[in-house]
C-alpha angles and dihedrals in degrees: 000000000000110000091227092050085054096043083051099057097042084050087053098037103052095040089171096055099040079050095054089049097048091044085054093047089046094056097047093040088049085051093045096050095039081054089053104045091051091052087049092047102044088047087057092050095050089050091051081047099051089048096048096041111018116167140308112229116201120210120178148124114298099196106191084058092045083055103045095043081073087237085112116116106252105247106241119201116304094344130105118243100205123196094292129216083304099059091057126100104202124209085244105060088046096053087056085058089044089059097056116119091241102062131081100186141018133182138162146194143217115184111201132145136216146176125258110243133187088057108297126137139222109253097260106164096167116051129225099274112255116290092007120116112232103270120236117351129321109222146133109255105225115199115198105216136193101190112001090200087071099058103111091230090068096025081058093047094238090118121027134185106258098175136014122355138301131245121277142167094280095047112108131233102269100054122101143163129218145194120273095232095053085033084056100045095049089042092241124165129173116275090045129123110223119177115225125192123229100257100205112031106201119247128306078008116105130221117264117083111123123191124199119237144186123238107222103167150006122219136190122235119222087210103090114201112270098219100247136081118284118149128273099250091057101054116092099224088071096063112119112196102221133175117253085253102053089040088060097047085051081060095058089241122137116252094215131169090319095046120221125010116236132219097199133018117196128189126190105207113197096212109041077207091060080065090109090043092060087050092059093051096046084054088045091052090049102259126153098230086183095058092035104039114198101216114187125226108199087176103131086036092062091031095054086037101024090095100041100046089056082048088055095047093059095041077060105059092037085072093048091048095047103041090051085042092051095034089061089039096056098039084055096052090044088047087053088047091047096051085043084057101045096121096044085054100044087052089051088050095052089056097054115254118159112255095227081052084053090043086047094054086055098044090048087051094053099042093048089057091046082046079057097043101046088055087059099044088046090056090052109013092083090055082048107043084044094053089040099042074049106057094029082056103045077053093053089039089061098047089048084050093048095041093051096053091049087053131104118220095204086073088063101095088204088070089056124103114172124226150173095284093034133279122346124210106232131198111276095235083198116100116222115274126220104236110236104268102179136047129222102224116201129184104215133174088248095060093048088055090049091049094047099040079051090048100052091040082053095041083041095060099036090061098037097052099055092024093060090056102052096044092048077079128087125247092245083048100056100040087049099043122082126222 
């Protein structure tokens, strides 16, 4: 007799028992697809994530490796010995690395300071308090720039242009855009010519040098004045945006063949994996990647990824773990079935009937009952593995949240610029980034035939294990012993 035809009659004669193994198959099948369809989601997201982030890469002076490269100017008497021409990362080296395939973004920046000329005067609205000398230095911070709309203070919409334009990578050396309080008190508009003084000569120079500059732009601080003294460097609303260039001159440095020096050199990749390949490119420029390290902060990558990668983690083991839990049960339930069917099978046996036939009856009864049931778990497991992803991921998203607010930013080494006295915590010129708190769950061909490839080698398990055992018996054997 054909082994489907009795398969078919043993499903449709023991109704209880074909509906137990097709519950069981449903559940697991339901687990494991849910399982699926989360990994799947939360792949998708992390890729979404990876092409809208990316990842921050950090290039600037390491000084202890300057020094012990043997490149450092030799100190000489009183006298400072400064970093040297060696120490100095110039606008043209880092133009060649911004124009590497990989990146999606590049900025950089140059702080110097400087003093105003002509006449004009540094925002000061409070006074120093009477008898008191003015604290810390008053100067005009002046920021070098690359591409002002990548500052995070007007990518993050706290300052904004008001009139005229930003600085950008075609803007020259003597352009610069000021605040509209310090433009207001010194009467400046755009259009107009100002003079400003180099603020820290370097050493053995003296302080008067004075360049002429173009004012291109005003801009509004989202910093208001906070009614008492600070000095006048510290107050926003004596920031000049400046170009590298016209930021180096400010510092009374030369421009020479490579053009401004820069203090900071940042590159958006838009693959974290394309970080080797950058690399490459930065050697291939000319760059001394060991005295300019590039360090990468991934932070609004991990931030935006950090909670759905542990979801899918644990997606993840919860497929192991079901399908090894599923794959005992049910060898356990068919052993039971095979020991119930003795007889049936002795008297198969005597007649003759091949014992892979026998193993192939049972197999087909089993994976016509998971066929059943992975039609069930693909009509509900994509409701379920939403509202789960959903729920596992709102957990992960508080504790990201939690453990962000609990961290120090000066142990992210990325925040870190070293300098005469040690390492220095910079700002972190990355705004704060929303985990994803949601996944976008899809029910696709290709997770069917995952479920269902899960669910026969499963079924197929489950059958062989117990079934081997019994057949290794004879026909005699099996009709004489007893369970």
């Amino acid at each position: 007799m054909n082994l489907f035809k009795r398969a078919w009659w043993r499903l449709t004669g023991h109704l209880g028992k074909t509906a137990i193994l097709v519950g069981l198959f449903t559940v697991i099948s339901t687990l494991v697809l849910s399982g699926f369809l989360i990994r799947s989601a939360a792949a998708r997201a992390a890729d979404d994530a990876k092409k809208t982030v990316g990842a921050v890469v950090t290039m600037r002076l390491d000084i202890n490796a300057l020094v012990n490269s043997g490149n450092a100017p030799k100190q000489q008497g009183n006298e400072v010995a400064g970093i040297g021409p060696a120490g100095e990362l110039r606008r043209g080296l880092v133009d060649k690395i911004c124009a590497s395939p990989v990146l999606k973004g590049c900025n950089y920046t140059m702080e110097s300071v400087a003093l105003p000329g002509g006449g004009a005067k540094m925002y000061m609205p409070v006074p120093p308090p009477n008898g008191k000398q003015s604290e810390g230095p008053d100067f005009l911070s002046v920021e070098g720039v690359r591409d002002q709309r990548l500052v995070s203070a007007f990518r993050n919409g706290d300052a904004e242009i008001v009139a005229g334009r930003g600085i950008g990578p075609k803007s020259k050396s003597d352009e610069i855009v000021v605040e509209r309080r310090l433009a207001q008190q010194n009467r400046w508009k755009v259009g107009d010519r100002i003079k400003l003084k180099v603020g820290m000569p370097q050493p053995g120079r003296k302080n008067d040098k004075e360049y002429g500059f173009r004012v291109v732009g005003v801009y509004t601080s989202g910093t208001a004045d906070t009614g008492r003294y600070v000095p006048a460097m510290m107050d926003p609303a004596n920031r000049i945006y400046a170009s590298p260039d016209g930021a180096t001159v400010l510092f009374d440095k030369e421009l020479g063949a490579g053009g401004g020096e820069v203090m900071q050199a940042t590159f958006t990749l838009a693959d974290p994996a394309d970080m080797g390949r950058l690399k490459k490119d930065a050697k291939a420029a000319g760059a001394d990647l060991g005295i300019f390290p590039m360090a990468v902060n991934d932070k609004q990558y991990r931030q935006l990824v950090g909670p759905i990668t542990k979801t899918a983690d644990f997606a993840t083991v919860t497929v192991w773990l079901v399908a090894l839990a599923g794959t005992v049960i049910l060898a356990l339930i068919i052993a039971s079935s095979l020991r119930e069917r003795r007889k049936e099978l002795g008297i198969l046996l005597a007649l003759g009937e091949r014992k892979p036939r026998l193993l192939g009856q049972h197999l087909t009864e089993v994976a016509g009952c998971a066929v059943l049931a992975i039609g069930i778990a693909a009509a509900g497991s994509q409701f379920l593995s939403r509202a789960v992803g959903d729920q596992l991921l709102a957990g992960e998203v508080s504790s990201a949240k939690e453990s962000a607010g609990n961290e120090d930013p000066a142990t992210d080494p990325s925040n870190t610029l070293a300098g005469p006295g040690g390492p220095v915590t910079v700002a972190d010129d990355e705004p704060e980034t929303e985990p994803v708190d949601s996944l976008d769950v899809r029910l696709g061909t290709a997770d069917i035939a995952k479920v269902g490839a899960t669910g026969l080698g499963i079924a197929t398990l489950a059958v062989l294990v117990p079934g081997v055992r019994v057949l290794r018996l004879r026909p005699r054997d099996i009709l004489t012993k007893g369970d």
